[in-house]
N, C-alpha and C positions, 0 to 999 in steps of 0.2 A: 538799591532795590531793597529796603527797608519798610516789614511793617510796623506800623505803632498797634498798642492793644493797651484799650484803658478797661482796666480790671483789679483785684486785688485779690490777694493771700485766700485761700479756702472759698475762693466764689465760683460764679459759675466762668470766667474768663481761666479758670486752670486747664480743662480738655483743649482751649484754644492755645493757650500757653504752651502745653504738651504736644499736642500737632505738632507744632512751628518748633519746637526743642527736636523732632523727631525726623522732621521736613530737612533740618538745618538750616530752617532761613533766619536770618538775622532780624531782630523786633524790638523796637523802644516800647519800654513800659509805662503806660501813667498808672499811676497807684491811685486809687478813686474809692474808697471806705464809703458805699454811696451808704450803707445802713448808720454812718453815724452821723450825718443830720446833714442840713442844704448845702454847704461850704462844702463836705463831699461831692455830692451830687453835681453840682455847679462847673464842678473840672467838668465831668461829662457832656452838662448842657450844650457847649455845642458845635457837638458832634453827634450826639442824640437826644432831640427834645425830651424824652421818656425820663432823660436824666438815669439811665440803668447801665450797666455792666452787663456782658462785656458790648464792646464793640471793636471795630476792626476796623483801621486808618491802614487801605491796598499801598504798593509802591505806585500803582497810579493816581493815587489823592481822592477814592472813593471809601464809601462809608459803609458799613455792612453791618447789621448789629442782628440780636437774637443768633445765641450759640449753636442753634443746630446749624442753621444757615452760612456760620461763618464756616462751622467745622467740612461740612460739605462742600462748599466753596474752594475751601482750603485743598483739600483731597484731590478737588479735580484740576486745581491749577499744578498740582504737584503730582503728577503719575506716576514719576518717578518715586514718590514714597510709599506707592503702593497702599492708602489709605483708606480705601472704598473701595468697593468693587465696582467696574466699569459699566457704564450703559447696558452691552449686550449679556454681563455676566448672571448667570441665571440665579445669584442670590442678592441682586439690585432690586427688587421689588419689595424683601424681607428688609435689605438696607434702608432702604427710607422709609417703611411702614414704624420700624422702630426707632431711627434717629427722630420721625413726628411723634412719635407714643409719648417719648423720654417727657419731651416740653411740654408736650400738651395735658398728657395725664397727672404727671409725677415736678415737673419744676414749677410749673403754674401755681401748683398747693402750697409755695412755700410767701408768696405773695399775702396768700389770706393770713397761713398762721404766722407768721411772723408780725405781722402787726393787724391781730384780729379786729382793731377797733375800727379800722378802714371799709368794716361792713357792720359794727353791730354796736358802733359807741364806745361807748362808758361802759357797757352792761358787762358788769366784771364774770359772771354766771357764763355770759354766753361768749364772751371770749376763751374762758375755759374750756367749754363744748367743743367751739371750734380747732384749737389748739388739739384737743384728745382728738378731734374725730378725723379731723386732717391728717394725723400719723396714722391713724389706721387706713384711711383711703392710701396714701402712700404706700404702706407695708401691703396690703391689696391688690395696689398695682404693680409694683413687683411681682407678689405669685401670679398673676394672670400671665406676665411678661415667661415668666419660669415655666408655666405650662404650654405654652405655645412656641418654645423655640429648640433647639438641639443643637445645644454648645460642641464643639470642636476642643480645642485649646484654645480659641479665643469663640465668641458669641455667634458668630457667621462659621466657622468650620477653625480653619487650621490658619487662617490668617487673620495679623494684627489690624483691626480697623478704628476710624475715629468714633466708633457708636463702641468698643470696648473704655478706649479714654473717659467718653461721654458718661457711663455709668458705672464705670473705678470712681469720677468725682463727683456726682450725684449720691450712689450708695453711702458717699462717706457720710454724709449729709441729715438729718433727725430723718426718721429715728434712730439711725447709725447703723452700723456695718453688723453687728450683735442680731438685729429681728434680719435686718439685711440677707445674714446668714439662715436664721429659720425658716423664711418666706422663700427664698432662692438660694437655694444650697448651690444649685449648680452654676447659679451665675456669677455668686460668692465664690466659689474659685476660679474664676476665669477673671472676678476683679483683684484677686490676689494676685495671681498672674502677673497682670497690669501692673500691681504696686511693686515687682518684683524687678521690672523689667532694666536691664543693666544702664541701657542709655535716658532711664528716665529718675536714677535714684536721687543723684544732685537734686534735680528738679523737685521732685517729690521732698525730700529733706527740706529744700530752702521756701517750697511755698505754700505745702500744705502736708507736712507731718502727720502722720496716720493714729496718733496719739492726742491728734488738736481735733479731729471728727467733731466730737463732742460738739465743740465751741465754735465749730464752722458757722458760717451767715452765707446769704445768697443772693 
């Protein structure tokens, strides 16, 4: 009963990483560097046309990909880790309003800036623009996320969830953990938290160092 997860070091396959470190379930890694050119990609092809990270090979031999998806998936196969709050729990409504925010507002952006010319060419000006203007909608959506929530010790109250993982490995991500901390002071300490956490430090150490933020890809 083995999952696979093809993913790499600082991407977004590390919250799914992290679950399954936390679940205890047992998981083959494919290492897939999809940002450094098609031979990356190409492991992923197929299992997901999109060619993207992460994705999630079940012990049933299904396919599941896009990280909120897996993460929530994951939560509810595993109740016993206590990772989501359940159906009837009366903060499941705030749970998936912001495991959709994460992707849809804030990892989506990393799509444009990371290789701005996928919308605007050559034009070396307006790759510029976009690259600036994408870390401010990023750092933006952050404070919005900070104004509307009332952290616990973790994001939801007093319990560890996968939308904490979700945004300990996001935050680390441009414009980094530094505006991170300005924009969402309070959510910046409940991702320290996370980075703190005794069963995750191995993991944390060997595949995304808190010191490599910087140099993260996605």
């Amino acid at each position: 009963m083995t999952y696979t997860v093809y993913g790499a070091s600082g991407s977004g396959s590390m919250p799914v990483e992290a679950a399954l470190t936390l679940i205890g379930a047992p998981y083959t890694l494919v290492e897939a560097v999809t940002w450094e050119g098609d031979h990356e990609r190409d492991k992923v092809a197929p299992v997901n046309p999109m060619r993207q990270i992460p994705a999630l090979i079940t012990p049933g031999g299904e396919t599941i990909t896009e990280s909120a998806a897996i993460l929530i998936w994951l939560a509810e196969q595993h109740p016993e880790a206590a990772l989501a709050p359940e159906a009837c729990d009366p903060r499941r409504a705030q749970f998936l309003r912001w495991m959709t925010f994460v992707p849809a507002s804030i990892y989506s952006m990393f799509w444009v800036r990371d290789v701005p010319s996928r919308l605007v060419g050559d034009d070396a000006d307006a790759q510029a623009q976009i690259e600036a203007r994408t870390l401010e909608r990023i750092a933006d959506c952050w404070g919005m996320m900070e104004r509307q929530i009332e952290p616990g010790r973790y994001l939801l109250g007093d319990d560890l969830t996968v939308l904490d993982l979700y945004v300990a490995t996001v935050s680390r991500w441009r414009p980094g953990r530094a505006r991170f901390a300005e924009v969402a002071p309070r959510m910046h300490r409940v991702a320290q938290r996370v980075d703190a956490l005794p069963e995750l430090q191995a993991f944390w150490a060997e595949r995304f160092p808190l010191e490599d933020q910087a140099a993260a890809a996605t």
